[in-house]
C-alpha positions in Angstrom: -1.0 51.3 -58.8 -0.2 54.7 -59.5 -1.2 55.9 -56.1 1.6 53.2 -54.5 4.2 54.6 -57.1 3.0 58.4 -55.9 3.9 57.6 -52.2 6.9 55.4 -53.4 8.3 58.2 -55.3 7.6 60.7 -52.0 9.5 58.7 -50.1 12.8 58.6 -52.3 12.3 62.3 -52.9 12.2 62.9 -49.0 15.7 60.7 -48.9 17.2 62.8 -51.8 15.9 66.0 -50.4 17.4 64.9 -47.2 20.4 64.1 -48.9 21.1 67.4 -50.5 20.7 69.6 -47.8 23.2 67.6 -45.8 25.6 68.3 -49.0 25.1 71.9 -49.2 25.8 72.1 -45.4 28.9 70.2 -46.4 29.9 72.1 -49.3 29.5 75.1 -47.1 31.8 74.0 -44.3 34.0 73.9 -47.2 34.2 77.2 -48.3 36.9 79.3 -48.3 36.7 81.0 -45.2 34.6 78.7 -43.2 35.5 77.4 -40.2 37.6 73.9 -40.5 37.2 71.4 -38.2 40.6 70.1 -36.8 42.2 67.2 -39.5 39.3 67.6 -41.8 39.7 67.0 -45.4 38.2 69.2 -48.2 35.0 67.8 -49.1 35.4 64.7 -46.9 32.0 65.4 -45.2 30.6 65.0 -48.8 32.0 61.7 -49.5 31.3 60.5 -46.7 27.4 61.1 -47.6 27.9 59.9 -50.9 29.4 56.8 -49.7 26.8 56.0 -47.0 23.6 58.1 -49.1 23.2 56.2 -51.9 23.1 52.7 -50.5 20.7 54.3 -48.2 18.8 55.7 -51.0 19.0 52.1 -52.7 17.8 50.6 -49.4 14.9 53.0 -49.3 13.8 51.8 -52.9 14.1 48.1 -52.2 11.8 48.4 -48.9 9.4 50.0 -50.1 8.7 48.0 -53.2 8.7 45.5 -50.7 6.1 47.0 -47.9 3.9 48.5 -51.1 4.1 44.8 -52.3 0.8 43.6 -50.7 -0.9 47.0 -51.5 0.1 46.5 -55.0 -1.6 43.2 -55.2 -4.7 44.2 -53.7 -5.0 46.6 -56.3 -5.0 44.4 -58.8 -7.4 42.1 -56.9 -9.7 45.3 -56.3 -9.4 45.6 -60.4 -10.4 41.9 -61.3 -13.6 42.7 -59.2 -17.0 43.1 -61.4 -19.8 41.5 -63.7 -17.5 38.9 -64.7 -16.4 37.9 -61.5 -18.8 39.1 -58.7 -17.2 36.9 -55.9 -13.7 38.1 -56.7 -12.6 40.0 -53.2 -9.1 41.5 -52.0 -7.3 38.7 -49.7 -6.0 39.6 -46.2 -3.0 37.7 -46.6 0.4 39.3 -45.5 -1.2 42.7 -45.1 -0.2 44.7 -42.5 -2.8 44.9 -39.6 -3.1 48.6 -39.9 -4.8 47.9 -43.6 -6.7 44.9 -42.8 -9.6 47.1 -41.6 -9.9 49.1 -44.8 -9.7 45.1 -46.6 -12.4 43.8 -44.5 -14.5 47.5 -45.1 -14.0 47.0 -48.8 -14.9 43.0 -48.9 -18.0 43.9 -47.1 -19.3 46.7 -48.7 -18.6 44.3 -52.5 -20.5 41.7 -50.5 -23.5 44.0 -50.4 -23.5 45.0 -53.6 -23.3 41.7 -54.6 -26.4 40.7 -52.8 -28.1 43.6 -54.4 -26.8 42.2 -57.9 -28.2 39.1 -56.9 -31.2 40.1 -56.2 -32.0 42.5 -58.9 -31.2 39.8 -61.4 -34.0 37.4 -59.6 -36.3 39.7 -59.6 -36.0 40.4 -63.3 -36.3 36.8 -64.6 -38.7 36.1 -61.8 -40.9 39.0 -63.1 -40.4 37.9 -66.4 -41.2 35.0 -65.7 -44.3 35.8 -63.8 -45.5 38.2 -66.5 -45.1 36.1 -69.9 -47.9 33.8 -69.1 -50.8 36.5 -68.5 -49.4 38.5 -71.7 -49.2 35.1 -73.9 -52.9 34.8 -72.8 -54.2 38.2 -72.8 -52.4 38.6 -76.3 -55.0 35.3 -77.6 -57.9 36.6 -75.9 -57.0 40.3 -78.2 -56.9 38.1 -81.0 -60.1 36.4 -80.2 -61.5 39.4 -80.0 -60.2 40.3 -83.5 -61.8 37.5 -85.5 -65.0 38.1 -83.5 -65.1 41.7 -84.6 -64.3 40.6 -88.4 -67.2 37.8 -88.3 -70.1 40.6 -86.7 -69.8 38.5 -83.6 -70.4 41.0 -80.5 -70.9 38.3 -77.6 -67.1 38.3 -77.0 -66.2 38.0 -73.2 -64.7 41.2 -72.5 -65.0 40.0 -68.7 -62.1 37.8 -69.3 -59.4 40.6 -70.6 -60.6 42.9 -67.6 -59.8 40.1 -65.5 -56.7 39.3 -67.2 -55.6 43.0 -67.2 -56.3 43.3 -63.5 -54.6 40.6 -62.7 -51.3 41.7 -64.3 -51.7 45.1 -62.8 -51.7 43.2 -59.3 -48.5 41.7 -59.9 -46.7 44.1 -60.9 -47.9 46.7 -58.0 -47.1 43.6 -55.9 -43.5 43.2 -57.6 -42.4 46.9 -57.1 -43.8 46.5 -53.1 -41.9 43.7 -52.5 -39.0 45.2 -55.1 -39.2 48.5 -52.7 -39.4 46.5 -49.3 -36.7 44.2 -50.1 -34.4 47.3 -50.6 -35.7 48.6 -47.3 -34.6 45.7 -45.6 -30.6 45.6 -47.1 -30.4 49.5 -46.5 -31.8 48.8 -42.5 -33.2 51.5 -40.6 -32.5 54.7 -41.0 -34.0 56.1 -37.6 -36.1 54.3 -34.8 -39.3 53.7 -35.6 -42.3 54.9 -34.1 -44.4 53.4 -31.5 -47.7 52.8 -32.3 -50.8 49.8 -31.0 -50.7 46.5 -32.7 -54.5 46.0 -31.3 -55.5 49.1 -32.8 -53.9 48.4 -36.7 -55.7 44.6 -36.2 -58.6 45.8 -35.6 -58.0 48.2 -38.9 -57.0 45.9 -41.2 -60.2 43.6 -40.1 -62.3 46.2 -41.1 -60.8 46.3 -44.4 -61.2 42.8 -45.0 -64.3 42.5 -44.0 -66.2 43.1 -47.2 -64.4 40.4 -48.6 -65.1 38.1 -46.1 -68.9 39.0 -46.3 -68.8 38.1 -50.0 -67.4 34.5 -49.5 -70.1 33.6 -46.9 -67.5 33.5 -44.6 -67.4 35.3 -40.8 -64.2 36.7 -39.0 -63.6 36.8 -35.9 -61.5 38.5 -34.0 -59.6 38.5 -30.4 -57.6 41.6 -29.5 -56.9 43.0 -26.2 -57.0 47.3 -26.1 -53.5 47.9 -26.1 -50.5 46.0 -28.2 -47.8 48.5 -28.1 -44.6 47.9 -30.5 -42.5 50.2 -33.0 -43.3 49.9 -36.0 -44.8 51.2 -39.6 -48.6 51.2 -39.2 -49.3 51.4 -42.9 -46.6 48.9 -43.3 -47.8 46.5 -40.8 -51.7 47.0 -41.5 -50.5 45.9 -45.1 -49.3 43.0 -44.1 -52.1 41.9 -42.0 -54.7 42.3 -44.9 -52.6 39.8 -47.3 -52.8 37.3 -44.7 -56.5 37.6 -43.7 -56.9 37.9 -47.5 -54.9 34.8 -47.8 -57.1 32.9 -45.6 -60.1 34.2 -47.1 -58.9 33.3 -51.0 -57.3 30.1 -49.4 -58.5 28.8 -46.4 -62.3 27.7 -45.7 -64.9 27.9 -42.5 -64.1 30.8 -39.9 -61.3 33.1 -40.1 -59.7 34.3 -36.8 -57.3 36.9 -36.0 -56.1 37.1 -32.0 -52.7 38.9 -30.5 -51.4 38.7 -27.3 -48.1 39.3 -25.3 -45.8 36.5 -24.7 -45.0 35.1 -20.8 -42.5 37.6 -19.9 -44.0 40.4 -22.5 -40.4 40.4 -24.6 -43.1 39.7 -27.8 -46.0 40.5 -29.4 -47.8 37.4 -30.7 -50.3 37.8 -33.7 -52.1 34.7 -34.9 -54.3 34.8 -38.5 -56.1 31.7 -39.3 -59.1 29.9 -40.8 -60.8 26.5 -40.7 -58.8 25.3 -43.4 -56.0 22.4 -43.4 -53.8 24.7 -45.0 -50.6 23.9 -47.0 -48.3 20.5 -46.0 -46.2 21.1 -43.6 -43.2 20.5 -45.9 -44.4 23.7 -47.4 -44.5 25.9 -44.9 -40.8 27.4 -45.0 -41.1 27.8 -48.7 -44.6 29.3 -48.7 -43.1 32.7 -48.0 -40.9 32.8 -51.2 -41.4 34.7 -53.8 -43.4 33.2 -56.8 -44.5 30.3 -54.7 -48.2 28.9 -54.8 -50.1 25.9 -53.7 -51.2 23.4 -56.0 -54.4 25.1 -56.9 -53.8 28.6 -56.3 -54.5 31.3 -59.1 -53.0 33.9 -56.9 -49.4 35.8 -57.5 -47.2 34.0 -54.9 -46.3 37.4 -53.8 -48.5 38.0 -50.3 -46.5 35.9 -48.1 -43.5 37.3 -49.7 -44.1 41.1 -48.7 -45.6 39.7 -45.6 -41.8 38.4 -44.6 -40.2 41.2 -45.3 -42.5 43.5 -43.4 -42.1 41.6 -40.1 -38.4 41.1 -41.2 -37.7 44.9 -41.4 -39.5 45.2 -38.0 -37.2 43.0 -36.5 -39.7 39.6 -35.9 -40.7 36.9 -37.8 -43.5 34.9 -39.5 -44.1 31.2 -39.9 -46.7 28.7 -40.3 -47.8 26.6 -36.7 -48.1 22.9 -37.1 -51.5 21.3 -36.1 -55.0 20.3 -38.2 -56.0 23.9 -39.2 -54.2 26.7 -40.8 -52.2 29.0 -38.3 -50.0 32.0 -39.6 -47.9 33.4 -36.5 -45.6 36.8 -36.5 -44.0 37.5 -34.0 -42.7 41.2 -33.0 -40.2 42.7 -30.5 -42.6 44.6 -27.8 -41.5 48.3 -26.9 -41.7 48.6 -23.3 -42.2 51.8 -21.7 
């Protein structure tokens, strides 16, 4: 408000400076010795500006209360904006069109933070959430411990807080990835990504896996051509092909297959994980890839799918479940072509 009164008060001082030069040019014409104009009056000029001034000094203050009027109002909108009110936003209405770009600018940029208010808040209670069950049960098992240690018992399972501990530590690595990736994707990217082989990181990340799969009696197998070229984070996207071959290790039974190919007129990159296994109801698929969601008997953190969305998300493609009798996890990526 007091930036509208600043250029309000320019304005009139422009006038009145105006005004008064116009008058001492006047009173100067009037001057002893100065030239007179043929049937002038003495100080006629400076009535006349008096007379026709301040109405047009008036005028100047009525229009522009009136033009500041919408300006004035968004400021108080812009005010009302904040924790109390997160979906308050400056309207467009009567604005003149030179200032609705600079409305729509602002609107969009409180939009964004909103989002990121939004989402910061669900992360919180969602990690809250996430983390009060393994803490409740870790805290018993302490306390177990405890009375065992009073009693001279010594066979406590100590196995069971190491698992409990690394369990927690694994979700909340997994929270801050999929924290940091989420912000990732809201900022967008900041430069073009590099080009690197699809094939190539598959074949990594199988290799990873592998030890795991050996230890469930399991086999992997896997169907790559040489060459899968698309722009992307290798680390990134290596990452999120080991949570889903580690999903369908942990989740899935039988076989576990990983192929990749070009679509019909090479505009994508098709990667396909999968395993013998049923897999969730189809009813589940689009909401096995929020955050915090598990099947009905997994002990796992709901977060794999998660970061596994927003990895092919920031890379510009997309991941979903395939209908049929097995499990099938598809992402799909833009293909650089030469």
């Amino acid at each position: 408000m007091s930036a509208l009164r600043t250029l309000r008060g320019r304005l009139v001082a422009a006038m009145l400076t105006i005004f008064l030069l116009a008058l001492g040019t006047s009173a100067l014409l009037d001057a002893p010795g100065a030239p007179m104009l043929p049937d002038a009056e003495p100080f006629q000029d400076a009535l006349v500006l008096v007379c026709f001034g301040a109405p047009a000094l008036i005028l100047i203050w009525l229009v522009s209360s009136w033009s500041l009027r919408p300006l004035a109002r968004a400021s108080r909108e812009a005010r009302a904006v904040g924790p109390l009110a997160p979906s308050a936003r400056i309207s467009r209405d009567f604005m003149p069109a030179e200032i609705t770009p600079l409305i729509d600018a602002v609107n969009g940029a409180l939009d964004r933070m909103a989002d990121a208010f939004e989402a910061e808040r669900r992360f919180t209670e969602n990690a809250a959430h996430e983390l009060r069950t393994p803490l409740c049960v870790l805290d018993l098992r302490l306390q177990q411990a405890r009375q065992s240690a009073a009693s001279g018992n010594t066979n406590f399972d100590w196995l069971a807080i190491e698992r409990d501990i690394a369990k927690m530590n694994r979700l909340v690595t997994q929270l801050l990835d999929l924290a940091r990736r989420e912000n990732a994707g809201r900022a967008g990217r900041s430069a073009e990504l590099p080009i690197v082989n699809l094939a190539r990181i598959g074949r990594e990340a199988c290799a990873m896996m592998l030890p795991l799969v050996e230890a469930q009696g399991r086999t992997l197998a896997i169907d790559l051509p040489e060459t899968l070229t698309v722009r992307g984070q290798a680390d990134d996207l290596r990452e999120a092909f080991c949570n889903l071959l580690e999903n369908a290790v942990v989740h899935g039974n039988g076989a576990v297959g990983l192929t990749a190919r070009n679509s019909a007129r090479r505009e994508e990159t098709i990667l396909v994980v999968g395993d013998e296994g049923p897999g969730p109801p189809e009813e589940f698929h689009g909401l096995a890839f929020e955050r915090f969601r598990k099947g009905p008997k997994s002990e796992g953190t709901g977060l794999g799918l998660a970061i596994v969305q927003e990895i092919v998300r920031f890379h510009g493609g997309q991941v979903t479940f395939v209908p049929g009798t097995q499990c099938r996890v598809e992402v799909k990526l833009p293909t650089h072509r030469e």
